[in-house]
FINUNU-986237 format. One record per residue (C-alpha): x, y, z. Coordinates in steps of 0.1 Angstrom, whole numbers, padded with zeros to 4 digits, always signed. Layout:
XYZ...
end
This chain:
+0383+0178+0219+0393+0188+0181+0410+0152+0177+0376+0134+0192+0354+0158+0166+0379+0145+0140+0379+0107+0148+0340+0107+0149+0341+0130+0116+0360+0101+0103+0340+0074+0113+0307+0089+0097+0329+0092+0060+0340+0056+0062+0305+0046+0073+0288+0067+0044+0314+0052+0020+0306+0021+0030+0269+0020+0026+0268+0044-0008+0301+0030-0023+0307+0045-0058+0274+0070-0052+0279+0108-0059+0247+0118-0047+0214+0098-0040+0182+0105-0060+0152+0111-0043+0126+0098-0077+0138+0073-0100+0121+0067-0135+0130+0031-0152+0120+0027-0186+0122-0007-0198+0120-0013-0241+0108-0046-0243+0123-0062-0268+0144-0032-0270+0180-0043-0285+0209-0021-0292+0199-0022-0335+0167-0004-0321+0186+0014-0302+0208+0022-0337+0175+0024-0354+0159+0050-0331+0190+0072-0330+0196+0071-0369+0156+0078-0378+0148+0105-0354+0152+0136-0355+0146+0143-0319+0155+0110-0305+0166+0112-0268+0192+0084-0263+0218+0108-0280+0212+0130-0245+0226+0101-0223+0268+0097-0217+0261+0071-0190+0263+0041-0209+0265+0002-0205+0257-0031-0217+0234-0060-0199+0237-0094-0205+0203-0107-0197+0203-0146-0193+0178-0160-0170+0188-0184-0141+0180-0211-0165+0184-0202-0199+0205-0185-0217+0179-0165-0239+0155-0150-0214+0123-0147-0215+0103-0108-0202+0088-0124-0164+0125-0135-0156+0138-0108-0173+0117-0082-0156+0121-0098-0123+0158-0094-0122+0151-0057-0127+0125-0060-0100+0139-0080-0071+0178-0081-0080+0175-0115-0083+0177-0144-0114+0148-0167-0114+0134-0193-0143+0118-0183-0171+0080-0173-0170+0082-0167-0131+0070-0134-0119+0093-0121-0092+0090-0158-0075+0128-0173-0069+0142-0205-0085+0132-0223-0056+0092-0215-0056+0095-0180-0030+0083-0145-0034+0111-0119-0038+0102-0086-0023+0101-0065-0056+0112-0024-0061+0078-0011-0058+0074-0027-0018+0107-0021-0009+0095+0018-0021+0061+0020-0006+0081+0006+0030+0102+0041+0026+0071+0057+0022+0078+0070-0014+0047+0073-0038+0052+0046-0070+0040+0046-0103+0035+0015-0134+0026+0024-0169+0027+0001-0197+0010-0005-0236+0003-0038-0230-0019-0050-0201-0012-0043-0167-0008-0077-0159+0017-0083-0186+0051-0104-0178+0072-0068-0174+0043-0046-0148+0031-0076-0130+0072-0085-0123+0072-0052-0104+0034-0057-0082+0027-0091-0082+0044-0127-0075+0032-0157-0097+0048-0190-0106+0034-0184-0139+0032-0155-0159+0001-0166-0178-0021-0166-0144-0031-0129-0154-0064-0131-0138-0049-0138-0102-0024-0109-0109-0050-0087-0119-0062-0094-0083-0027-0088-0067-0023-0053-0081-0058-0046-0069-0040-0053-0032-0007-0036-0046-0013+0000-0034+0001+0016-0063-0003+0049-0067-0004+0053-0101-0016+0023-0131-0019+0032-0168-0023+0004-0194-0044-0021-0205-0062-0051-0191-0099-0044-0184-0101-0086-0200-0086-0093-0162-0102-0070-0148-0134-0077-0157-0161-0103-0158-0177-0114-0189-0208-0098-0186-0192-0065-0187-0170-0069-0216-0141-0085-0196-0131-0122-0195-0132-0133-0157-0155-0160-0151-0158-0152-0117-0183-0123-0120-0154-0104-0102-0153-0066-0110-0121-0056-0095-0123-0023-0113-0152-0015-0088-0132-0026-0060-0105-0003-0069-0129+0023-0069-0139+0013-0034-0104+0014-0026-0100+0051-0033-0087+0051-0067-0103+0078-0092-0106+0055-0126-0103+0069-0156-0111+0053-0194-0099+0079-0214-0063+0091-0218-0070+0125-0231-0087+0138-0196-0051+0138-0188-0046+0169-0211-0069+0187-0186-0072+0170-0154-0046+0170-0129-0047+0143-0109-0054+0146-0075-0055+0114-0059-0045+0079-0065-0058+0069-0103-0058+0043-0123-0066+0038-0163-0068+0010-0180-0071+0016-0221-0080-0015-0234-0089-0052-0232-0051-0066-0233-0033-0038-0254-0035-0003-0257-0039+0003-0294-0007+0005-0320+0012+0036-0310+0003+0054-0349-0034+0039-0342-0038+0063-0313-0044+0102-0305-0022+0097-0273+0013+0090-0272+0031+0075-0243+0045+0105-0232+0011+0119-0219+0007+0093-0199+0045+0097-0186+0038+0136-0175+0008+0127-0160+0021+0099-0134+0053+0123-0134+0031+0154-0121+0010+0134-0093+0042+0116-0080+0064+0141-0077+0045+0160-0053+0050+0131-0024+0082+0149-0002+0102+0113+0000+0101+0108-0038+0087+0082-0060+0095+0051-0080+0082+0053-0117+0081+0018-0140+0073+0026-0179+0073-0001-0203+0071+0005-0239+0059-0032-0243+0048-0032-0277+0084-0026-0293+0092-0065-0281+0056-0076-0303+0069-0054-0331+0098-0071-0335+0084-0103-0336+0064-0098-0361+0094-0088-0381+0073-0058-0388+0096-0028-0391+0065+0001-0397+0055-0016-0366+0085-0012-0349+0093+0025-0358+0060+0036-0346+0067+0018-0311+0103+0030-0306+0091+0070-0314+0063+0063-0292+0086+0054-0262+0107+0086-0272+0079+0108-0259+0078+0089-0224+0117+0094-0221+0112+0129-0234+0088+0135-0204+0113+0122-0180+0143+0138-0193+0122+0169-0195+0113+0164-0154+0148+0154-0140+0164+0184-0158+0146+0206-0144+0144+0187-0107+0182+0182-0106+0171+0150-0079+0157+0122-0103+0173+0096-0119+0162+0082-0149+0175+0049-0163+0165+0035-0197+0174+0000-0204+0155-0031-0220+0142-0065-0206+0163-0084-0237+0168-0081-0273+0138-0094-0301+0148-0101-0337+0179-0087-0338+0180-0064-0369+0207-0053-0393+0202-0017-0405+0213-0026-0438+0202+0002-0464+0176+0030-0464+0139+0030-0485+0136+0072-0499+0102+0066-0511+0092+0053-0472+0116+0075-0456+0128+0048-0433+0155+0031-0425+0152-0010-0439+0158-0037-0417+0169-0074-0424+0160-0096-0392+0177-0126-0379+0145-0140-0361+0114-0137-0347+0126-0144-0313+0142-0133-0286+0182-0133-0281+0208-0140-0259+0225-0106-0271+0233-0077-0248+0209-0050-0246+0225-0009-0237+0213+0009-0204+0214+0048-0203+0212+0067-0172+0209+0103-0162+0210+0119-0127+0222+0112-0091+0245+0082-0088+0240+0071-0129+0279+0065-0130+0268+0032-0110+0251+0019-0143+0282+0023-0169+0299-0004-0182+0293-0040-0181+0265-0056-0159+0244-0084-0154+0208-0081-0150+0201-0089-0116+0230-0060-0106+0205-0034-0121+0179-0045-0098+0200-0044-0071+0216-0011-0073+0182+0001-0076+0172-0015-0044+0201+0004-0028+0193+0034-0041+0158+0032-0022+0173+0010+0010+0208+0008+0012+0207-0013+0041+0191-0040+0020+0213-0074+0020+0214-0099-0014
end
């Protein structure tokens, strides 16, 4: 009788190594925060110029290289989409495969277990990174049928902008097909909200969705709201759902920063996306069962921190472009199983250990 309970004892280890190789414990919430645009010299640039910056609390570390399936310099829907699906695809396809199909994305591999999910971004909703994650499109630029694919998304929780897709012209949007999906969200069962600070005093409870502008939320130093706010917000109505939750925040505006060469720009952006990973540091530290991975779709610009300005107080930065690059971009990870996202990796591996994370039984 002891050697059968042994032998089956046995069995059960192998099988649980098998499906969870390399995993010391599995997390029940993961938070993803995705820099657009987000290169290691803004990585270099955030840690040098902040006094409080939070990448210097990560020792999981490791680089991404982040070519698309047919480039080498990626562009943010392929980019996103590897993160999303676990799979390459061409650039400016939205979690669509290089041969024209829908890849099942995070956020419906999530809702299928049952766990609540979350999207938060500074640019619209509908935006390459977000709409990567709760919509398919062989286009990126077909915002207004997106807009109507994360009305069907069931997602729990939606910050950002995008009331232009939103909305028809006649009520400050730009649809031209009188469509007010807002309204039909509303039907739907979502509480909408149009100002970020009701966050500071209402706790959400049901499934909301804000959208803070047309097609951006304002420059983060031309705002009375940081990211962060928005982070604890989605953070405190997710975490309440007993089989955890799947958070996306995308600190979009870094990537438009950098094109624009535009370093006060740029500063702003990166201390702005501080307070969301501040918010989830703050959560999984205390929850001991989240894990929180920061990381970026691909690099913009790629700066040299060459000298610093004393009458600015900020670091100066020489760029090399005003374009994206082929160079690797850093992932940090804190929590359950973040030894699975050190050292080197391709993009489409970060999407996939995700995706086993939520359903190990899921195939590539």
């Amino acid at each position: 009788m002891i050697k059968k309970f042994f032998f089956v004892l046995m069995v059960v280890v192998v099988f649980t190594a098998t499906i969870f190789p390399q995993y010391k414990s599995k997390p029940k919430n993961i938070i993803l925060l995705i820099g657009d645009g987000f290169g290691l010299s803004q990585v270099s640039a955030s840690v040098l110029s902040l006094k409080n910056d939070q990448f210097k609390k990560f020792h999981s570390i490791g680089l991404v290289n982040t070519c698309s399936a047919d480039n080498l310099i990626t562009d943010s829907a392929a980019g996103a989409t590897a993160y999303a699906t676990g799979y390459q695809t061409k650039n400016g396809r939205i979690s669509i495969d290089v041969n024209g199909d829908k890849l099942e994305t995070i956020i419906e591999i999530a809702q299928k277990k049952k766990m609540s999910t979350g999207i938060i971004a500074t640019s619209s909703v509908t935006n390459a990174t977000p709409a990567a994650f709760i919509s398919h499109s062989v286009k990126r630029q077909y915002e207004f049928d997106i807009a109507e694919q994360i009305v069907k998304s069931k997602i729990d929780i939606l910050f950002g902008a995008g009331t232009d897709f939103f909305l028809p012209k006649e009520l400050g949007g730009k649809r031209e097909d009188s469509k007010n999906l807002i309204d039909t969200m509303k039907i739907l069962g979502y509480d909408y909200i149009t100002e970020p600070d009701e966050l500071n005093s209402k706790k959400l409870s049901k499934k909301t969705f804000g959208l803070f502008g047309g097609y951006s939320l304002p420059h983060a130093d031309k705002r009375n709201y940081p990211l962060g706010l928005l982070t604890k917000a989605a953070i405190n109505y997710l975490s309440n759902d007993k089989d955890g939750f799947f958070l996306m925040i995308e600190g979009s505006q870094i990537d438009w920063a950098a094109e624009q060469n535009d370093s006060d720009y740029l500063f702003a952006e990166i201390s702005d996306f501080n307070s969301a990973i501040e918010e989830a540091f703050r959560f999984a530290e205390k929850d001991k069962n989240t894990l929180v991975i920061v990381t970026s779709d691909h690099d913009t610009g790629s700066a040299g921190i060459t000298n610093f300005d004393k009458e600015k107080n900020q670091l100066i930065l020489n760029w090399a472009t005003k374009h994206h690059t082929a160079n690797f971009v850093g992932i940090f990870s804190y929590g359950p199983s973040s030894n699975l996202f050190n050292g080197f990796l391709n993009n489409y591996e970060i999407g996939r250990k995700i995706i086993n994370l939520i359903n190990p039984l899921k195939k590539f």
